[in-house]
C-alpha positions as CSV (number, residue, x, y, z in Angstrom):
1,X,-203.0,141.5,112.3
2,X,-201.3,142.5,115.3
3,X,-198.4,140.1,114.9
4,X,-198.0,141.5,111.1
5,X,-197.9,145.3,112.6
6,X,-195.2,144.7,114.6
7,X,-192.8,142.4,112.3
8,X,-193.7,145.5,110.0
9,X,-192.4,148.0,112.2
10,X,-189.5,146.0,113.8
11,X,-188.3,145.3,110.3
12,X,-188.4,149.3,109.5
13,X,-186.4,150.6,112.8
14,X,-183.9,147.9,112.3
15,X,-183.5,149.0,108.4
16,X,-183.2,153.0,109.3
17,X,-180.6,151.4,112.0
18,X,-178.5,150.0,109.2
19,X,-179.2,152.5,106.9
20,X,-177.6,155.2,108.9
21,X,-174.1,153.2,110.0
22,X,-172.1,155.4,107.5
23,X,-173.3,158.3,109.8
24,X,-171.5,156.9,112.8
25,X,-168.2,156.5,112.0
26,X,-166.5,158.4,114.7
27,X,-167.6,159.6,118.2
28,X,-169.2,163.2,116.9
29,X,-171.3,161.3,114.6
30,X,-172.3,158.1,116.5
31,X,-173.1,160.4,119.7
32,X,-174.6,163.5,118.5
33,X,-175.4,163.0,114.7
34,X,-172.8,165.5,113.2
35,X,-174.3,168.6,115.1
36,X,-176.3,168.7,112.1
37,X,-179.8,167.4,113.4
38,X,-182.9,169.7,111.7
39,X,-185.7,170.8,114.0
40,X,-188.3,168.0,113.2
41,X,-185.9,165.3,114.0
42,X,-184.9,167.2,116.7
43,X,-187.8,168.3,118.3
44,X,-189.1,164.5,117.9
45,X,-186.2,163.1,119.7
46,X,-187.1,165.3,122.4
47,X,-190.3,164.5,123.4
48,X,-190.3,161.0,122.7
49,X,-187.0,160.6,125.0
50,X,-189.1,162.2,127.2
51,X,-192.4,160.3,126.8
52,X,-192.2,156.1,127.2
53,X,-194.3,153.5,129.2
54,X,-193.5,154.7,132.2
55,X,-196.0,158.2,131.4
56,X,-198.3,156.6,129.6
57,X,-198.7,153.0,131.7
58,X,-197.0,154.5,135.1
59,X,-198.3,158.3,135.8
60,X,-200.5,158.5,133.7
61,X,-202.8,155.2,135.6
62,X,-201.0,156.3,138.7
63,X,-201.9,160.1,138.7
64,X,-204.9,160.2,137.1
65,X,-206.6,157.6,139.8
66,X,-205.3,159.8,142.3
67,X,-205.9,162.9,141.3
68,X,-209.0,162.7,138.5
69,X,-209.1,164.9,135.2
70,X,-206.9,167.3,137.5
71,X,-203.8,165.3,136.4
72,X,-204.0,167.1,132.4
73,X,-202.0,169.4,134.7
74,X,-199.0,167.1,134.7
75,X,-199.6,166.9,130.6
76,X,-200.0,171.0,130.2
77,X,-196.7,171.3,132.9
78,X,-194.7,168.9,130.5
79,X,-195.8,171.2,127.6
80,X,-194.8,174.5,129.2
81,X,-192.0,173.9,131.2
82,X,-190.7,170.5,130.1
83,X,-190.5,171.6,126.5
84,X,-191.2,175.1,125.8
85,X,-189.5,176.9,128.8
86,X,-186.2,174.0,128.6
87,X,-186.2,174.7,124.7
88,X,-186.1,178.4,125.4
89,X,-183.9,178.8,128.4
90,X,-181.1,176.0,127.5
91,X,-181.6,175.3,123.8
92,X,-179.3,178.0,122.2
93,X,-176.9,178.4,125.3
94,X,-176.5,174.6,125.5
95,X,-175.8,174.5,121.8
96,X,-172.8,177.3,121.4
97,X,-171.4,176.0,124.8
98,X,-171.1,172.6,124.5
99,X,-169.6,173.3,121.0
100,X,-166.7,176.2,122.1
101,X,-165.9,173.8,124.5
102,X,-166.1,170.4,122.4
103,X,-167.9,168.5,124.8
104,X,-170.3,165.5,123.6
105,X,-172.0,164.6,127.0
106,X,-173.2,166.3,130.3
107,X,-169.9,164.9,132.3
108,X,-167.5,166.5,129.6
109,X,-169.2,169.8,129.7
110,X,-168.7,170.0,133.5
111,X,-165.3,168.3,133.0
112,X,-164.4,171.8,130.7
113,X,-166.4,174.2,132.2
114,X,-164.8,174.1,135.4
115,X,-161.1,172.5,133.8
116,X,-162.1,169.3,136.5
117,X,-161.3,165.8,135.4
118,X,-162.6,164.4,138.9
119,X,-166.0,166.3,139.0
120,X,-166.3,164.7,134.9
121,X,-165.9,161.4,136.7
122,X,-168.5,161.9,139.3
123,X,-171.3,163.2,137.2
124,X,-170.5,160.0,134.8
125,X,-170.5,157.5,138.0
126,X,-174.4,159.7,138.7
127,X,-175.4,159.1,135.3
128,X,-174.7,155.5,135.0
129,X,-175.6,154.3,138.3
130,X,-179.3,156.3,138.2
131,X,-180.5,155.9,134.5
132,X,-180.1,151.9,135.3
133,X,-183.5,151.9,137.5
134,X,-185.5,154.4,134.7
135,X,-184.9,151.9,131.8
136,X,-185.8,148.9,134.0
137,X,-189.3,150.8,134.4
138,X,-189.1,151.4,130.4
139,X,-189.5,147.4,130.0
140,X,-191.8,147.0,132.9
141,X,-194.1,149.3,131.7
142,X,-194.3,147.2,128.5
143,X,-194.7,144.1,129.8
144,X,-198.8,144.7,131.0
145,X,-199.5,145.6,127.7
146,X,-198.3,142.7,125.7
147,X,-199.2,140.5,128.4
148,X,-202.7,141.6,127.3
149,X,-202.7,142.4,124.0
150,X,-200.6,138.6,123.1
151,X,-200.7,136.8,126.3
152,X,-197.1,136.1,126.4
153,X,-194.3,135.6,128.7
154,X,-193.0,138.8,130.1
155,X,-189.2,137.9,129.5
156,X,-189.8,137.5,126.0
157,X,-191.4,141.1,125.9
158,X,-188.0,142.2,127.7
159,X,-185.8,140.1,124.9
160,X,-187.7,141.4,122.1
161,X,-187.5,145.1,123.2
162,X,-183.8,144.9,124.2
163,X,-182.6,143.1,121.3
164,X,-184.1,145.3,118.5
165,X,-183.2,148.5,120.2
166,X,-179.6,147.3,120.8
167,X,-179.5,146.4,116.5
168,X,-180.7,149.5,115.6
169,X,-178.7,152.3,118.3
170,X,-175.6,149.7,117.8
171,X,-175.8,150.2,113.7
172,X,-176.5,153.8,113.3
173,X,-175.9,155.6,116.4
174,X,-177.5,159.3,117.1
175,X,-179.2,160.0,113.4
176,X,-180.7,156.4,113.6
177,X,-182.1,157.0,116.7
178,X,-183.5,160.4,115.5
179,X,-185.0,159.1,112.2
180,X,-186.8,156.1,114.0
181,X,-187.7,158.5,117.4
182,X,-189.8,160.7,114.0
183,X,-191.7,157.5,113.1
184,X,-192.0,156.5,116.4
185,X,-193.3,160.1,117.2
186,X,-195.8,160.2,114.6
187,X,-197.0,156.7,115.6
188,X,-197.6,158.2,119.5
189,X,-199.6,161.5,118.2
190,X,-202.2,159.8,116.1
191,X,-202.0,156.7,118.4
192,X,-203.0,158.7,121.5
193,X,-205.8,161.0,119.6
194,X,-207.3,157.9,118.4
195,X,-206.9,156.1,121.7
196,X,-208.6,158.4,123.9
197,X,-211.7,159.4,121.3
198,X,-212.4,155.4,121.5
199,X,-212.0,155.3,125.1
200,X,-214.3,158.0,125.5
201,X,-216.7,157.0,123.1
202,X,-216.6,153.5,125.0
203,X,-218.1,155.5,128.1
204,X,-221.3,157.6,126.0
205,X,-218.4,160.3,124.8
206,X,-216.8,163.3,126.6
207,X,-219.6,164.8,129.0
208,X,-221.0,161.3,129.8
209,X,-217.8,160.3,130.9
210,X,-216.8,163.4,132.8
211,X,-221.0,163.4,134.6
212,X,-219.9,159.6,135.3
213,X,-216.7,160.7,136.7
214,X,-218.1,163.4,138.4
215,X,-220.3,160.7,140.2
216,X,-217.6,159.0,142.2
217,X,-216.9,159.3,145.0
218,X,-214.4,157.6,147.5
219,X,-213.9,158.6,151.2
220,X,-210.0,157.7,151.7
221,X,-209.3,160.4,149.2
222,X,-212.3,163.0,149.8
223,X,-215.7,163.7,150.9
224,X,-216.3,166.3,148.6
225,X,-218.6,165.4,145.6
226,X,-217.2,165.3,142.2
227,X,-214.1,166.0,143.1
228,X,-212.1,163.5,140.7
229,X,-214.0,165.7,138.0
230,X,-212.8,168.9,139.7
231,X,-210.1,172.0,138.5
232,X,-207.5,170.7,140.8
233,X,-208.9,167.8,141.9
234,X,-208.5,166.4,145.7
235,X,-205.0,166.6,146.6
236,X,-202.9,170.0,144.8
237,X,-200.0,170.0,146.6
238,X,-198.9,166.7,145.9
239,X,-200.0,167.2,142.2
240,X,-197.9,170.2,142.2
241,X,-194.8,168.0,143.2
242,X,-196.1,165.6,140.4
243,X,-195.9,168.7,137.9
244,X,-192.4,169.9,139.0
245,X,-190.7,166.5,138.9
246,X,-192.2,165.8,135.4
247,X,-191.8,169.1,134.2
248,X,-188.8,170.7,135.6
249,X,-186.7,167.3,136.2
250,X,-186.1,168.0,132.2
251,X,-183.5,170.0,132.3
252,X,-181.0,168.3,134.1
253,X,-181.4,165.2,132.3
254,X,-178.6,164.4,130.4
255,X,-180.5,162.0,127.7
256,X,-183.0,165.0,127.2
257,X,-180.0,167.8,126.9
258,X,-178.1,166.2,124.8
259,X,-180.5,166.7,122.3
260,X,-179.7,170.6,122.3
261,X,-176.3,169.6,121.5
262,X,-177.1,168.4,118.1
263,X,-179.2,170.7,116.6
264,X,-178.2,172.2,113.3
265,X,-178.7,176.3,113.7
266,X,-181.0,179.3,115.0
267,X,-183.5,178.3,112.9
268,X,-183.9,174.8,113.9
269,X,-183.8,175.9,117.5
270,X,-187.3,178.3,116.9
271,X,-188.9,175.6,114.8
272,X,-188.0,172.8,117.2
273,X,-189.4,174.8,119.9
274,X,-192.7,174.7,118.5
275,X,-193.4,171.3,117.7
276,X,-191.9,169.8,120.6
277,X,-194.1,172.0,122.9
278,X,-197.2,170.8,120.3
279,X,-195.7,167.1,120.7
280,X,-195.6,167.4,124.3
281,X,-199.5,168.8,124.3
282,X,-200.8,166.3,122.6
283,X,-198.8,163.2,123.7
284,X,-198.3,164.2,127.9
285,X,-201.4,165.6,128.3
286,X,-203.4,163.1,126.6
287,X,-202.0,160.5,128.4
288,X,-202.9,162.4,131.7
289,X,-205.8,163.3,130.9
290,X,-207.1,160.0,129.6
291,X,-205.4,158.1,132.8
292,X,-207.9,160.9,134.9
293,X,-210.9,158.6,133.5
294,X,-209.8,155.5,135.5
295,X,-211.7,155.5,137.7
296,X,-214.7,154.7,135.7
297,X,-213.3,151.2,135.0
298,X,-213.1,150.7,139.1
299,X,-215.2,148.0,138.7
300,X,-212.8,146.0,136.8
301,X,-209.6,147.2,138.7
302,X,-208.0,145.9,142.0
303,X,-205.3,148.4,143.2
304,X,-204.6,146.6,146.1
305,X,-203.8,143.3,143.9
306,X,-202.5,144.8,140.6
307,X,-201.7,148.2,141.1
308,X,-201.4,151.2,139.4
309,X,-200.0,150.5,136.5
310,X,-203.1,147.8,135.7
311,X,-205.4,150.8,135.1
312,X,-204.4,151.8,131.5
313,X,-204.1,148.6,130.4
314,X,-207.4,148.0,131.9
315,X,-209.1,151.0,130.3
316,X,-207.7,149.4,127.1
317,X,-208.4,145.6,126.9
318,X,-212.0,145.6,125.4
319,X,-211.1,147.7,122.8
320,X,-211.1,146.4,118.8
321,X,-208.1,144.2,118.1
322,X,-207.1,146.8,115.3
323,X,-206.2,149.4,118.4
324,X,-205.2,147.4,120.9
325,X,-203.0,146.9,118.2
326,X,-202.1,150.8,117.7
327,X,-201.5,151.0,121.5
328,X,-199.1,148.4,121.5
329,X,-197.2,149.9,119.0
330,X,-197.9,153.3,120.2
331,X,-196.4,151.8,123.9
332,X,-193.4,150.3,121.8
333,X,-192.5,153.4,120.1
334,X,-192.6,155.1,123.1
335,X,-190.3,153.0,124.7
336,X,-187.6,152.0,122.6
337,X,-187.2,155.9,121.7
338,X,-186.3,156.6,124.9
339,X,-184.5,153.2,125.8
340,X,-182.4,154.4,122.8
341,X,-181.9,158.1,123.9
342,X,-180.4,156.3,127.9
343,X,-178.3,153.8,126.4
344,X,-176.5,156.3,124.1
345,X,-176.6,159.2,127.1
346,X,-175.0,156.5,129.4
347,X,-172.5,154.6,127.2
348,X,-171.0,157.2,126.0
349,X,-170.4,159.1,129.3
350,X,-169.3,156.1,130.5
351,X,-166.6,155.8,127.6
352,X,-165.7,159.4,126.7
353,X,-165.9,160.4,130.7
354,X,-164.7,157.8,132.3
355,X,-162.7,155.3,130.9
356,X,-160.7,157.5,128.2
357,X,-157.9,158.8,129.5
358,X,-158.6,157.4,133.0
359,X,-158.6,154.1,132.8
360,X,-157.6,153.3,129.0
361,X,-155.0,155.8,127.5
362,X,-154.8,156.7,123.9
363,X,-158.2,155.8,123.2
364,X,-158.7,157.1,119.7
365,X,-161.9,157.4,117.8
366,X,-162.4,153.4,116.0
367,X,-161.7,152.5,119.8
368,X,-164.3,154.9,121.6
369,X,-167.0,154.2,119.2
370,X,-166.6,150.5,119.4
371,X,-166.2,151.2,123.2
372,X,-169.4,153.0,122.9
373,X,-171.4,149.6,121.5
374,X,-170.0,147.4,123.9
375,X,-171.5,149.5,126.6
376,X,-174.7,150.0,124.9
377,X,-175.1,146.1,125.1
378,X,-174.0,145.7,128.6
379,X,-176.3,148.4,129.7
380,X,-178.9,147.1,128.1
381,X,-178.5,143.7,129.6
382,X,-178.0,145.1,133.3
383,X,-181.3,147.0,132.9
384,X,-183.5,144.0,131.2
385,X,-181.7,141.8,134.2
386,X,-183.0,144.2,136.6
387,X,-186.8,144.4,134.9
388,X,-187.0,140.8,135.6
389,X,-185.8,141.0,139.1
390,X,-187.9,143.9,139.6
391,X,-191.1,142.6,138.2
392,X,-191.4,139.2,139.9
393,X,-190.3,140.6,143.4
394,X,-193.1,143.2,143.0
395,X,-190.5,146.2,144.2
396,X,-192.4,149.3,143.3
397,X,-194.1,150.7,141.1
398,X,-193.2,152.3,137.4
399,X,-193.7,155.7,139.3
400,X,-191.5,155.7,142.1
401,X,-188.7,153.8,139.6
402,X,-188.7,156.8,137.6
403,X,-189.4,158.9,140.3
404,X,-186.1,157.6,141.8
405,X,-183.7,157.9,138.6
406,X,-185.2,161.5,137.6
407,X,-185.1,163.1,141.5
408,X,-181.3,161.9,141.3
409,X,-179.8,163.4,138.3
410,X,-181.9,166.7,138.4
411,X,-181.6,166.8,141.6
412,X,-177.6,166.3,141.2
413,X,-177.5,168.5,137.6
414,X,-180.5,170.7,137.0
415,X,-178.6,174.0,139.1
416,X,-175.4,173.4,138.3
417,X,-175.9,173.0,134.7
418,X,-178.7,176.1,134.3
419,X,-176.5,178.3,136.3
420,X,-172.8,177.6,134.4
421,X,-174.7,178.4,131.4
422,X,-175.7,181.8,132.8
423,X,-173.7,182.8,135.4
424,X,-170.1,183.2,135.6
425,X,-170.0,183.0,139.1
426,X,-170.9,179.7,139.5
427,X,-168.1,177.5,141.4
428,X,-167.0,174.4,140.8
429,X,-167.5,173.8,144.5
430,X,-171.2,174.8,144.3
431,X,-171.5,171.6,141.8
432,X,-169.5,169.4,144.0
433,X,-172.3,170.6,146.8
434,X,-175.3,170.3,144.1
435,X,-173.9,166.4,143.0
436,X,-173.7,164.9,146.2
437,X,-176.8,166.4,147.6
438,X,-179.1,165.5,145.0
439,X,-177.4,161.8,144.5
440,X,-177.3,161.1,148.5
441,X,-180.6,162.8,149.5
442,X,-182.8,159.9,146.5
443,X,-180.6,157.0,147.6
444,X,-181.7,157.9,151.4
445,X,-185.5,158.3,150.0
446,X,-184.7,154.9,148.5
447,X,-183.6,153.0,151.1
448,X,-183.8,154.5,154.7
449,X,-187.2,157.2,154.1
450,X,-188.4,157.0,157.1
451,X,-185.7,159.4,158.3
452,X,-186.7,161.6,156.0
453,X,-189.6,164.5,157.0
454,X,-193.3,162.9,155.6
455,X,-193.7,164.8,152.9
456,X,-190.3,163.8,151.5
457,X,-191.0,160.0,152.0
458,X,-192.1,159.4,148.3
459,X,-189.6,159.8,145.2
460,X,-191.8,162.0,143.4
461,X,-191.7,164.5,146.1
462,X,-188.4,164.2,147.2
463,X,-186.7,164.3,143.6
464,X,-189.1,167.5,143.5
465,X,-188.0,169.1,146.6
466,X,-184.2,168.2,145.5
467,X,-184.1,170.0,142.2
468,X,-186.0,173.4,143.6
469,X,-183.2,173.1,146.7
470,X,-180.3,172.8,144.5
471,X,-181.4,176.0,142.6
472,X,-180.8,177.5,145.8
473,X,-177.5,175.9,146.6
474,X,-175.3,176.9,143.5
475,X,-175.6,180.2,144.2
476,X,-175.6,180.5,148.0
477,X,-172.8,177.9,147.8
478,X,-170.9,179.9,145.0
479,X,-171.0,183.3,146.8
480,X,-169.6,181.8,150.2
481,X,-166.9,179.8,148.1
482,X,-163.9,181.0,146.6
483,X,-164.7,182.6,143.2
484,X,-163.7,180.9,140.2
485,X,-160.9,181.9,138.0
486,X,-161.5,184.8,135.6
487,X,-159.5,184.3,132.5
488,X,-161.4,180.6,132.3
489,X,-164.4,182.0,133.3
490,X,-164.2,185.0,130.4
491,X,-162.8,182.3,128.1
492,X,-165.9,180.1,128.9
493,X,-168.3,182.9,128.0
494,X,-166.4,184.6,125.0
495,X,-168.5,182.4,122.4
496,X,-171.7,184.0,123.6
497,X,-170.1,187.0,122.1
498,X,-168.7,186.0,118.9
499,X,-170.1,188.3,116.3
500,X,-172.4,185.9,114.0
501,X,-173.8,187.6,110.5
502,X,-177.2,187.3,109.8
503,X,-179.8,188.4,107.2
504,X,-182.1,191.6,108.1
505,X,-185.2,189.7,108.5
506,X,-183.8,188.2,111.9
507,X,-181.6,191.6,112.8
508,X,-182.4,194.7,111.6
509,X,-179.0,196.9,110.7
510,X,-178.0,200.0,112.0
């Protein structure tokens, strides 16, 4: 049954792969569909980008043992701010931006914005180098649940996983990706619903489980009774860092902005905003909030051996084969969607932002796209490579990988990229300030922490404290600096004022 599911649904992302190669033909439609991208397609590129294994296998067991049913907050701050607030605030601004200037990726919009080929290269040299350690947690996270659902090697998980995703981005670029990130959206909604109702039917239903939870009680984290089953369970501050990072990191991404690139028009923009917030609801917070039961299987769970990224799979193995089946597929999904959001995000920086014109001249389109696939396949080699490494040396945990990648590029291009929408007096210099504090401040947290103040010794913290400090950057840094010149600026910002007809219903008339 299980093996059939998955042949079945391998076989059906590798057809909507091939199905959609006379979409991506040159670089605007391999990258970013056409422009032409509805709101359901859209909105369920966005959220399962931004949902993979490493929520529902990494935070979600993580968080939710350390923080109870208090971690939904994580779930209801991805909703808010992670999708309805980023959909909101960047969605239209991103979309007629990135389009009066022609740029395809987060590098070339910086590269335009501020008439800069060298700050272009940098943010692609960001981009490449930290999106490498978040994919390697994409496969990692996969790995303990097919160990346990088929009892199989873990490189063949990572072979499987990186093969079929490379077939199907390879063949149809952006709009295959879309189509199959729908399926594979649909498949995560009713797969988590149906997940979590047999979970908590497995413990006497909801209020048995949340009594039983209520009931535990362990000393290193609290003395306070029921505090796992508590508002904001036993430690808030670091949950709040937990929220922001999850939450905020969002908009500085450049797989998850790139997505407002594409979109088709207005209305696509007011729909998408909708569901995604609904996709994020449902699929973020019931991860978190299932992972806050946990602790109810501590009986069958050795954090000290396994980790934190045994407890879902835990939670799950003595379920019916039927849905450990679902959650397989439901982990899957998850994962190749975003998998196949990073490799395009950071092959085709690396070829339209780096090499072109730098390093390869008169690199027309047949040459870009086909540069575009090579990447994809070296990337997605590097990163599997890395998995492996990563899993049998025991490195870290799914967390802190993702922790790592996400504190570095929104630490490095959440300001500058909010505020050069909105402001004209951002500087270029305020970015140059913004890039290389974000970038150096995680590799220090990576590798030398114990420099660094306590609360800044974990990723999820740090990346937190990076992207609320560059807010405060760009603009001190832009006012002190030299200010940027005006005709580009107003040039920048005319095509927010283009005159655009529209019917009454949305504008009344005069």
């Amino acid at each position: 049954m299980k093996v059939v599911l998955l042949i079945a649904y391998f076989a059906v992302m590798v057809g909507i792969g091939l199905y959609c190669r006379k979409n991506a033909t040159d670089v605007n439609g391999f990258v970013l569909g056409g422009r032409s991208v509805g709101p359901w397609l859209t909105a369920f590129a966005y959220g399962t980008s931004y949902f993979s294994a490493v929520v529902f296998v990494g935070y979600a067991g993580q968080f939710g043992w350390r923080y109870g049913i208090a971690a939904t907050w994580a779930g209801i701050g991805n909703a808010i701010i992670g999708s309805l607030l980023a959909w909101v605030i960047l969605g239209r601004r991103t979309r007629i931006m990135t389009q009066h200037l022609d740029s395809a990726t987060m590098p070339q919009f910086f590269g335009e914005r501020y008439k800069s080929q060298p700050l272009k290269i940098v943010a692609s040299v960001i981009i490449f180098i930290f999106l490498i350690p978040y994919t390697a947690s994409l496969y990692n996270g996969l790995s303990r649940l097919f160990g346990m659902a088929f009892n199989i090697d873990y490189s063949i998980c990572i072979i499987l996983m990186a093969v079929l995703t490379a077939i199907y981005v390879i063949a149809g670029g952006y709009m295959a990706t879309a189509i199959n990130d729908f399926i594979q959206g649909l498949i995560m909604l009713f797969g988590i619903v149906t997940v979590i109702a047999a979970v908590l039917k497995s413990n006497g239903g909801f209020l048995a489980a949340l009594d039983g939870l209520g009931r535990i009680t362990d000393e290193t984290v609290s003395t306070t009774p029921g505090i796992f089953a508590s508002f904001f369970g036993p430690d808030p501050l670091n949950l709040m860092f937990v929220v922001i990072l999850t939450s905020l990191g969002t908009w500085g991404l450049p797989q998850m902005v790139q997505k407002f690139y594409a979109i088709k028009d207005e209305e696509s923009i007011k729909k998408g905003t909708i569901i995604s917030t609904f996709f994020a609801l449902v699929v973020a917070g019931g991860c978190y909030f299932l992972g806050g039961f946990g602790r109810l299987f501590s009986d069958q769970i050795d954090i000290a051996a396994n980790g934190f990224d045994s407890v879902i799979p835990t939670m799950l193995q003595n379920l019916s084969p039927a849905l450990i089946a679902l959650v397989v597929i439901l982990v899957l999904s998850a994962s190749m969607s975003t998998l196949s959001s990073l490799v395009i995000a950071s092959s085709s920086t690396l070829t339209i932002d780096f090499l072109k014109d730098n390093f390869v001249k008169d690199m027309d389109e047949k040459k870009q796209v086909l540069t575009i696939r090579v990447l994809i396949v070296v990337f997605i080699a590097v990163s599997a490579i890395i998995a492996l490494i990563q899993y049998k040396s025991a490195v870290t945990f799914i967390a802190q990988l993702m922790g790592i990648s996400w504190g570095a590029l929104a630490g490095a291009f959440l300001a500058p990229f909010l505020y050069s929408l909105y402001w004209k007096g951002t500087t270029k210099i305020s970015c140059w300030v913004c890039f290389i504090f974000g970038s150096v401040l995680m590799i220090v947290d990576m590798l030398a922490p114990q420099i660094l103040p306590a609360i800044m010794r974990s990723p999820i913290n740090c990346g937190s404290i990076a992207m609320l400090a560059g807010l405060v950057i760009v603009p001190v840094v832009s006012l002190i600096t030299p200010k940027p010149d005006k005709q580009l600026v107003e040039e920048t910002f005319a095509c927010y004022d283009k005159d655009t007809v529209v019917p009454q219903k949305t504008a009344l008339g005069k």
